[in-house]
C-alpha positions as CSV (number, residue, x, y, z in Angstrom):
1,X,228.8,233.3,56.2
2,X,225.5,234.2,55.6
3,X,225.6,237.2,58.3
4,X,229.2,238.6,56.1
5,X,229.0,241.2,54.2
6,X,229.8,241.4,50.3
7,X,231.1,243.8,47.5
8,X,230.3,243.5,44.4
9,X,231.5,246.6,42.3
10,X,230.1,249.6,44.6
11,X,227.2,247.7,45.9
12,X,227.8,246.9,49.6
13,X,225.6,244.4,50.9
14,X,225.2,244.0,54.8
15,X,224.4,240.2,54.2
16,X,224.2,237.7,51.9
17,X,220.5,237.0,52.4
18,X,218.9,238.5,49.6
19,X,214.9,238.9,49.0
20,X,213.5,237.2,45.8
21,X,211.7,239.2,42.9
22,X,208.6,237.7,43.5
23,X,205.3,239.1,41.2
24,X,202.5,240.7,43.2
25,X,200.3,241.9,40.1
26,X,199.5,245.1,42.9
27,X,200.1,247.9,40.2
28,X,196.7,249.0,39.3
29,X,197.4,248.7,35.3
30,X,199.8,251.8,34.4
31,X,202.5,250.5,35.8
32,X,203.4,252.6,38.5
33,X,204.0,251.3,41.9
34,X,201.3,251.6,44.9
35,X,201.6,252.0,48.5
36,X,201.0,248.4,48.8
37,X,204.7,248.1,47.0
38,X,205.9,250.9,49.2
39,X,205.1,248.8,52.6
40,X,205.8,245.1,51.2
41,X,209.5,246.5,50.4
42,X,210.3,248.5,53.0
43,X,209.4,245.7,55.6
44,X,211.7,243.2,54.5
45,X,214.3,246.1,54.6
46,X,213.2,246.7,58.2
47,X,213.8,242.7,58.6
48,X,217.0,242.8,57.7
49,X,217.7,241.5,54.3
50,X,221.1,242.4,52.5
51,X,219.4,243.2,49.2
52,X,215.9,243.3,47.9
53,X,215.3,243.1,44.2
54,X,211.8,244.5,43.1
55,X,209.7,241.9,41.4
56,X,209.5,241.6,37.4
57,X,209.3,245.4,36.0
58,X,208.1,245.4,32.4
59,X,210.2,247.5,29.9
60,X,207.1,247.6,27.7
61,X,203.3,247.5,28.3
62,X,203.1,244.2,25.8
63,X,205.8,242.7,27.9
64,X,204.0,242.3,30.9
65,X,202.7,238.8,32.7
66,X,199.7,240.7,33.5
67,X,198.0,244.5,33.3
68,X,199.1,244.8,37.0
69,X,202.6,244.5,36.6
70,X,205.0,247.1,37.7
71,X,206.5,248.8,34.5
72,X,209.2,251.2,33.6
73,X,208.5,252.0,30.1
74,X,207.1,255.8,31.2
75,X,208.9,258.1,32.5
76,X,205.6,258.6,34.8
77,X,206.8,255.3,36.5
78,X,210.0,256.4,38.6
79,X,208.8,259.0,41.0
80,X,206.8,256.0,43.3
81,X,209.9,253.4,42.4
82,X,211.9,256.2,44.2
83,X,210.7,256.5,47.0
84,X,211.2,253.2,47.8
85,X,214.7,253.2,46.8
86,X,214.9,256.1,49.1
87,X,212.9,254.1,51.8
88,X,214.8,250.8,51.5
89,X,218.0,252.3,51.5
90,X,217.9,254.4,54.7
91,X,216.5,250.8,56.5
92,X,220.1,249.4,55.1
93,X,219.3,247.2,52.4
94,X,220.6,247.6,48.9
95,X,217.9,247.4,46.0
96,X,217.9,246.3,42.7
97,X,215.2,245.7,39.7
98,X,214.5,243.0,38.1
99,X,213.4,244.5,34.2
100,X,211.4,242.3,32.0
101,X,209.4,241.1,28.9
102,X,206.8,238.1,28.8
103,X,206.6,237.4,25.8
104,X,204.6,234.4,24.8
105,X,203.7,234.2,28.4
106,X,201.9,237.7,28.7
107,X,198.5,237.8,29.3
108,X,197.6,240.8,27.6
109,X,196.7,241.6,24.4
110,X,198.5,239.9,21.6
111,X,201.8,238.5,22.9
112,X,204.9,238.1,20.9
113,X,207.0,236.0,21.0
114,X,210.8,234.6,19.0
115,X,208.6,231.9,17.3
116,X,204.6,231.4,17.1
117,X,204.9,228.5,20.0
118,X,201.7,228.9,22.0
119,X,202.5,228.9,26.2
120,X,198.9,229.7,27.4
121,X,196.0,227.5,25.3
122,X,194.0,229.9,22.9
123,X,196.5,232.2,22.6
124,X,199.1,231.8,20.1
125,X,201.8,234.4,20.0
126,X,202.7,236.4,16.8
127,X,207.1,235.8,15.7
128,X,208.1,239.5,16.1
129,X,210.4,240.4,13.3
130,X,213.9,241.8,13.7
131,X,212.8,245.1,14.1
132,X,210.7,244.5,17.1
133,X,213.4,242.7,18.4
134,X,215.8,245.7,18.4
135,X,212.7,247.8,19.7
136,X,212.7,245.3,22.5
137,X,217.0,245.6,23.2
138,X,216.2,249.3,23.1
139,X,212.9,249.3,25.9
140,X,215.7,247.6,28.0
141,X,218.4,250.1,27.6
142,X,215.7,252.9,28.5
143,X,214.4,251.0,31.4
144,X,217.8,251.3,32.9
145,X,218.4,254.6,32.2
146,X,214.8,255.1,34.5
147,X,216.0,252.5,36.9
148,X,219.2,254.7,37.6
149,X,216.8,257.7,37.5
150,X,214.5,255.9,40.5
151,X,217.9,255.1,42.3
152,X,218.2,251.6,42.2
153,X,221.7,250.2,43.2
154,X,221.7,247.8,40.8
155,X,219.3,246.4,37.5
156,X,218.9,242.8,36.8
157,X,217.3,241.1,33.5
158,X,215.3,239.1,33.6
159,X,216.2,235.4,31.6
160,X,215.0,233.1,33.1
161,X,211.1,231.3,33.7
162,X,210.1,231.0,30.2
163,X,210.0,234.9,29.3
164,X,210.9,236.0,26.6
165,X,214.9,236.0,26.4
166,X,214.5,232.6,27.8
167,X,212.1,231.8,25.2
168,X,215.3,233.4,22.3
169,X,217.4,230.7,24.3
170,X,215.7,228.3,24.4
171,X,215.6,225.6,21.4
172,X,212.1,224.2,23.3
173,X,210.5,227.3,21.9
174,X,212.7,229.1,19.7
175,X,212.3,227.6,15.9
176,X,213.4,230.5,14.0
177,X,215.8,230.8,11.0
178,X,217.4,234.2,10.9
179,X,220.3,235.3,13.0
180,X,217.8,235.4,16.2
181,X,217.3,231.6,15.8
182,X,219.0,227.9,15.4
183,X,222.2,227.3,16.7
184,X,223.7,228.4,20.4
185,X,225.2,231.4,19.1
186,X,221.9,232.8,17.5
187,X,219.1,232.0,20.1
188,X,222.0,234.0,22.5
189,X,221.9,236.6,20.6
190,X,219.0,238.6,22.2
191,X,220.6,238.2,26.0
192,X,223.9,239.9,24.5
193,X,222.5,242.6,22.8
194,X,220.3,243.0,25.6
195,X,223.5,243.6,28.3
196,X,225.5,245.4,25.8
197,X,222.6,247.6,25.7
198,X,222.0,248.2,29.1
199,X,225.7,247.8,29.9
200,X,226.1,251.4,27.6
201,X,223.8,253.4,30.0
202,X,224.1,250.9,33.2
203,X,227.2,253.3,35.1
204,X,229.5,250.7,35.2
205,X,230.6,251.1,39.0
206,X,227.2,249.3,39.3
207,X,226.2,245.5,39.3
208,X,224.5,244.2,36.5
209,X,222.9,240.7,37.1
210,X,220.9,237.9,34.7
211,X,218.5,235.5,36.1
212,X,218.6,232.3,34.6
213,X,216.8,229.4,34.1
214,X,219.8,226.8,34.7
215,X,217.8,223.8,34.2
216,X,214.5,223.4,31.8
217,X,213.3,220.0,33.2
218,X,212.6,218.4,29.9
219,X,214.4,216.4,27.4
220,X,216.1,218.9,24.9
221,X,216.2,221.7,27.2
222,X,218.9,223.9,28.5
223,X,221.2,222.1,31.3
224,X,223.7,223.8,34.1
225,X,226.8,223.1,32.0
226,X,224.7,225.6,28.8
227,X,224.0,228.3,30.8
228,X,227.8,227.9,32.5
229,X,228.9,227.8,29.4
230,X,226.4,230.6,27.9
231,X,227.3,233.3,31.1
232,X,231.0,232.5,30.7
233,X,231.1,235.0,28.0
234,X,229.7,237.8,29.8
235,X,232.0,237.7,32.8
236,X,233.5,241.6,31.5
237,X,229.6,242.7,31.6
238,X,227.4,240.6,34.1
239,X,228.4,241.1,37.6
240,X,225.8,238.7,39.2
241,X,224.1,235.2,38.0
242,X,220.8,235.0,40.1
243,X,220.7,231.2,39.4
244,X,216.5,229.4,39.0
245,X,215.2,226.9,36.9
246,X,212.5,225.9,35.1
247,X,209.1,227.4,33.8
248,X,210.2,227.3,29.9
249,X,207.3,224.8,29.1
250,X,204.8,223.2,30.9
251,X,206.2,220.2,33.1
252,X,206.3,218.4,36.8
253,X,209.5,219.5,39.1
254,X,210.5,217.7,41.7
255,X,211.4,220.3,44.0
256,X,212.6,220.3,47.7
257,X,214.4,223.0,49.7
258,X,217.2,223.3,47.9
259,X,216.7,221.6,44.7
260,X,218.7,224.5,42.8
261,X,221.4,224.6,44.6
262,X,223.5,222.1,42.4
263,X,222.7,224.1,39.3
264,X,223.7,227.2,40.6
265,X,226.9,225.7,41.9
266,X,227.8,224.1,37.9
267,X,227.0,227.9,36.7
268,X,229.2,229.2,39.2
269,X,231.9,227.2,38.5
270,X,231.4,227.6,34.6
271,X,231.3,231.0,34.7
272,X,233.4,232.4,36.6
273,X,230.7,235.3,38.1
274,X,229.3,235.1,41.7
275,X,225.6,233.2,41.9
276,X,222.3,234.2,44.0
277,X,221.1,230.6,44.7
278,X,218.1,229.7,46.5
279,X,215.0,227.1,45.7
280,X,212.7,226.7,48.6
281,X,214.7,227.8,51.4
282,X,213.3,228.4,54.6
283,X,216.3,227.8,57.0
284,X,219.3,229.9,57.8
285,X,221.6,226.2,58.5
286,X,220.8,225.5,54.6
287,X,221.4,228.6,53.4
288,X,225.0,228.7,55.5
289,X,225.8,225.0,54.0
290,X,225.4,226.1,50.4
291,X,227.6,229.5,50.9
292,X,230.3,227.5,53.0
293,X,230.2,225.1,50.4
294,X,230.8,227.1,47.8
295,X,228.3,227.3,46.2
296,X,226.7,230.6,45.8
297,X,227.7,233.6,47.0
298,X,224.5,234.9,48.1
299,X,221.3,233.3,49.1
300,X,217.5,234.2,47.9
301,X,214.5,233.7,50.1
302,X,211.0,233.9,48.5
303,X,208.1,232.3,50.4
304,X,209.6,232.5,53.8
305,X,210.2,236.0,53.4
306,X,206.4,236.6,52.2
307,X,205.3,234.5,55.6
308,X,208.1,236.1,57.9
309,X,209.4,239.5,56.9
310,X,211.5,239.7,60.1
311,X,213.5,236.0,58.8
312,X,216.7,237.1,58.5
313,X,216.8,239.6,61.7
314,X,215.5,236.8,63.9
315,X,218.4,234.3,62.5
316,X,220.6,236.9,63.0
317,X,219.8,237.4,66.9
318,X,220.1,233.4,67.2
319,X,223.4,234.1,66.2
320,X,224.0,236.8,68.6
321,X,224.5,239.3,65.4
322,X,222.3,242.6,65.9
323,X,220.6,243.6,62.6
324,X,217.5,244.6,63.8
325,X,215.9,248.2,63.5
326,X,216.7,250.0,66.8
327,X,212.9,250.7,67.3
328,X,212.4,247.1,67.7
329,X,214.8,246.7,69.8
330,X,212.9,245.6,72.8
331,X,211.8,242.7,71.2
332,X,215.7,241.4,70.6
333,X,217.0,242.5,74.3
């Protein structure tokens, strides 16, 4: 399965294997992407991947992890995003964008966060007030509308690894008391506005997708069946669950290849939407066994992508399936 092709909406995917947002902190501190973006994308493109989704794109400069984050808060910020839209699209892959906000776990000046929960030690975060918060829903919706302007097939938000919806959804690091705050309903209430918001501008012939964190590690934190539960109510707006775990607080994982692949499996069957699963994966046989077994639908590779951009094109000649770039072809005949 892992070589089949899948449709989701009007995105067309040549493969299930699909390439990881992964952070390179390579923009040089406006936000706009570099010809070191250009190259690192478009070769995993040439390498045969399905879909790439561009690494953790802040919707506003005091939502990024670091000053070298990619952004799309500025208009100023799509032309270089386009052109590799444009480039990894004419290699055959389908792109998306992961759109984000830190929050307590920024590294710039003054983070925010749902409650005044310190992440990083010295730096405690200031409670943004509900203002901010529909400031915040609203940089989303915008960042779409310049994701659709740079061409990306499809957008995804980012929820997961302790940023800042997480952080809303949380009850490990959301203590607040208004409607933002407390019980399940509340700390979801920022991840709904949020895809209602972007589902407005978002065409909807296009895939939405949420990361998640499906499992926080810790005693009190979110489980599988939560976030099952949680996504089950989007399943008219979210076309995608790209299914993680963990990085909510500080604590020791015990991860292996595959270690997620359960909890994507629980949200799949919870929800009722199609999963990205993944977790350490570095071998096409694994990857098969969790689609065949149900439970995924797709497949993301991070690290092994980083050390062999050419992964999934070589697996795909092992099993006499030609997805290589015809200028390579030498290397395959």
């Amino acid at each position: 399965m892992l070589f089949t092709p899948l449709k989701i909406k009007n995105l067309n995917l040549r493969n299930r294997a699909v390439m990881s947002p992964m952070c390179t902190y390579s923009a040089a501190g406006d936000g706009v992407a570099t010809s070191w973006h250009l190259v690192h994308y478009a070769t995993r493109a040439a390498g045969g991947v399905g879909a790439i989704i561009v690494e953790a794109t802040a919707v506003e400069p005091r939502g990024r992890i670091s000053k070298y984050d990619l952004g799309l808060w500025d208009d100023g910020q799509i032309e270089k995003l386009k052109e590799i839209t444009e480039t990894v699209k004419s290699l055959g892959a389908a792109i998306g964008v992961q759109l984000n906000h830190a929050g307590r776990k920024s590294f710039v000046p003054e983070p925010v966060a749902p409650s005044p929960i310190p992440y990083h030690s010295g730096s405690k975060p200031r409670e943004l007030s509900e203002a901010e918060i529909q400031d915040i829903i609203n940089a989303f919706r915008v960042a779409a509308l310049r994701a659709k302007a740079a061409g990306f097939d499809f957008v995804e938000i980012h929820a997961a690894h302790g940023y800042l919806i997480n952080q809303f959804l949380s009850p490990l690091t959301n203590a607040r008391t208004d409607r933002y705050g407390g019980n399940e309903i509340n700390r979801v209430r920022l991840l709904s506005e949020t895809i209602s918001s972007v589902r407005e501008v978002w065409p909807e012939e296009k895939a939405l997708s949420v990361r998640v964190s499906a499992e926080e590690h810790v005693k009190g934190g979110l489980k599988p069946e939560d976030i099952g539960r949680i996504m089950s109510n989007f399943k008219d707006q979210v076309d995608i669950i790209n299914v993680s775990s963990g990085a909510v607080v500080r604590t020791e994982i015990n991860a292996y290849p595959g270690y997620q692949l359960g909890y994507a499996a629980a949200v799949r069957k919870l929800s009722g939407i199609p999963v990205i699963a993944g977790g350490l994966i570095a071998e096409a046989n694994m990857a098969r066994m969790a689609l065949e077994s149900g439970a995924c639908d797709l497949v993301y590779f991070g690290r092994e992508l980083l050390r062999n951009p050419y992964f999934v094109a070589n697996e795909a000649h092992k099993a006499n399936i030609a997805i290589y770039q015809k200028q390579y072809r030498r290397a395959y005949e």
